[in-house]
Structure formats: C-alpha cells, structure tokens
PALUMGU-318148 format. One line per 4 residues: their letters; for each residue z, x, y of C-alpha. Coordinates in steps of 0.2 Angstrom, whole numbers. Example, Ala and Ser with C-alpha at 12.3 -4.5 7.8 and 13.67 -1.06 7.14 Angstrom:
<rs>
as> 39:62:-22 ~ 36:68:-5
</rs>
This chain:
<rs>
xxxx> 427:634:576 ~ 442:638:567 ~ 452:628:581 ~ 443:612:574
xxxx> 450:614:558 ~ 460:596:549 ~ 469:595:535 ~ 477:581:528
xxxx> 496:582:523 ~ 492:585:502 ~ 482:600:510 ~ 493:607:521
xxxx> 505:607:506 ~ 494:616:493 ~ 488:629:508 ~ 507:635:512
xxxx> 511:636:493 ~ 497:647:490 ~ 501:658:503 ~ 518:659:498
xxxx> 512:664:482 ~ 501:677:489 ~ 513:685:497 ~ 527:683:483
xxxx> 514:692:472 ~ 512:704:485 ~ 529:709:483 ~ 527:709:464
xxxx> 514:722:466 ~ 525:734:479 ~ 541:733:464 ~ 527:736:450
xxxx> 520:751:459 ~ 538:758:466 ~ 526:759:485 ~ 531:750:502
xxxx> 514:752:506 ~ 509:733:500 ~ 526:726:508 ~ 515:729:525
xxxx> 503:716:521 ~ 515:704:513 ~ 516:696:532 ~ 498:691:533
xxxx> 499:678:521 ~ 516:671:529 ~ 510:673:547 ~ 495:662:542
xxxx> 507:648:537 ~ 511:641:555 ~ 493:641:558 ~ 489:629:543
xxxx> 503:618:547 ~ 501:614:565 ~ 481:610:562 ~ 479:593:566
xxxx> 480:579:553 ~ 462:572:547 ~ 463:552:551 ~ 467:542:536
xxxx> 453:533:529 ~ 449:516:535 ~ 459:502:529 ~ 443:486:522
xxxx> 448:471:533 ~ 456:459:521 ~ 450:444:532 ~ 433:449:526
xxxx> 436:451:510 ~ 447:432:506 ~ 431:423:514 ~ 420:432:501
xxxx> 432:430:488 ~ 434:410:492 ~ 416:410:492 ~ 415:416:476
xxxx> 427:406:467 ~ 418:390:476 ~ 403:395:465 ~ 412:399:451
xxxx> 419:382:451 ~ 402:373:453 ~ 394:380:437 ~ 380:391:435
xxxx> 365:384:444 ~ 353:395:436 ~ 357:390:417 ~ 363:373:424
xxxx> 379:374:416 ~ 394:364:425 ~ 409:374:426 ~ 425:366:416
xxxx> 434:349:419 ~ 453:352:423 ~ 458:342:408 ~ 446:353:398
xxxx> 456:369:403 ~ 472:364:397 ~ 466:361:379 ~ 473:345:379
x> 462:330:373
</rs>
C-alpha cells in the first residue's frame, strides 16, 4: 500500500519541509529541556525524507486537445456571425461596426 504512494513535485516539496521542521523542532525541544533524550528521534523524521522523495511522480493532468477546441470555437463564431435565429436578429454589417456612416 504505502509502495503505491504518488506525489506530485509541489508535494514532495511541502512533505520534506515539514519534516525538516519536525526534526529542527525536535532539536528545539532537546536545547529547551537541556536532555539528549529527544536528539534520538530527531532521525525519524529525516530518515523519512528519501522515502517521500523517490515516490513516483503523479502523471500531469491531461492536456484538452486544442484541435477540438478551434473547430468548436470557429463554429461558434459562424453562429455569432449569422445573428440570433431565435430573436431573428441579423448580426452586424462590416460597415456598421466601424461607426462609420
């Protein structure tokens, strides 16, 4: 289970902070108290670290085909251009757009 484990980069990055802060804070707490007792588990959290980082990489999100998305576009702008068939409107001369008379 743990083997199947993916991170995407971002991830990885805020995972190995953490721990690096865990075990900083670790540390903290061994100078606070004047004890090496807590030094012994600062390791955990930084032995952890090459675990998170060689997980694999989730895939990336698929990419929308852009092929796909011009040909709904041009159809669009195909009905745009012919009016509004519902109100019967026409769309705009050229001449009309320009604000020229």
């Amino acid at each position: 289970m743990l083997g199947e484990m993916r991170f995407n980069p971002a991830r990885k990055l805020v995972i190995t902070a953490g721990l690096f802060a865990v075990a900083v804070g670790v540390v903290l707490v061994s100078s606070a108290t004047r004890s090496a007792v807590p030094l012994f588990f600062a390791w955990i959290p930084l032995l952890t670290v090459p675990w998170v980082l060689t997980r694999p990489e989730s895939p990336p999100p698929p990419v929308p085909d852009l092929s796909e998305r011009e040909e709904g576009q041009g159809e669009r702008r195909e009905r745009d251009d012919a009016g509004d068939p519902e109100t019967g409107t026409e769309a705009p001369d050229d001449q009309d757009r320009g604000g020229k008379d």
